[in-house]
C-alpha positions, -999 to +999 in steps of 0.1 A: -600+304-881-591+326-849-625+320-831-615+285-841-585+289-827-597+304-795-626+285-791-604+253-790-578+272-763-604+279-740-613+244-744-586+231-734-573+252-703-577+231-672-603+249-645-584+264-614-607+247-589-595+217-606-559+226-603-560+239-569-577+207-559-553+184-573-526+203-552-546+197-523-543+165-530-507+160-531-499+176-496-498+209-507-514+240-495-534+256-521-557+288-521-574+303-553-580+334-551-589+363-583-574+394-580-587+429-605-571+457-611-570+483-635-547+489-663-546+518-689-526+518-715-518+542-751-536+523-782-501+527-799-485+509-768-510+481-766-510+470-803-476+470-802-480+447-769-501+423-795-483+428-828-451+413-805-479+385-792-473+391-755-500+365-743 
């Protein structure tokens, strides 16, 4: 049921070119850009982080 779930989410998410675009569009001034950094967290910290659903 999660991969469902998930599958369907992704599904759904509108593309950022698309977005960005549709800004443009209106008069506004859009840029997309992707960013990485790293993060590093404890295992206790970061299923607590999902146990309290932080996405």
């Amino acid at each position: 049921m999660f991969e469902a779930a998930l599958t369907l989410f992704r599904e759904r998410q509108p593309d950022p070119e698309d977005v960005a675009a549709a800004m443009a569009l209106s008069g506004l001034q859009a840029e997309l850009t992707y960013d990485a950094f790293p993060l590093r967290f404890t295992v206790e910290r970061y299923t607590r982080m999902v146990r309290d659903r932080y996405m």
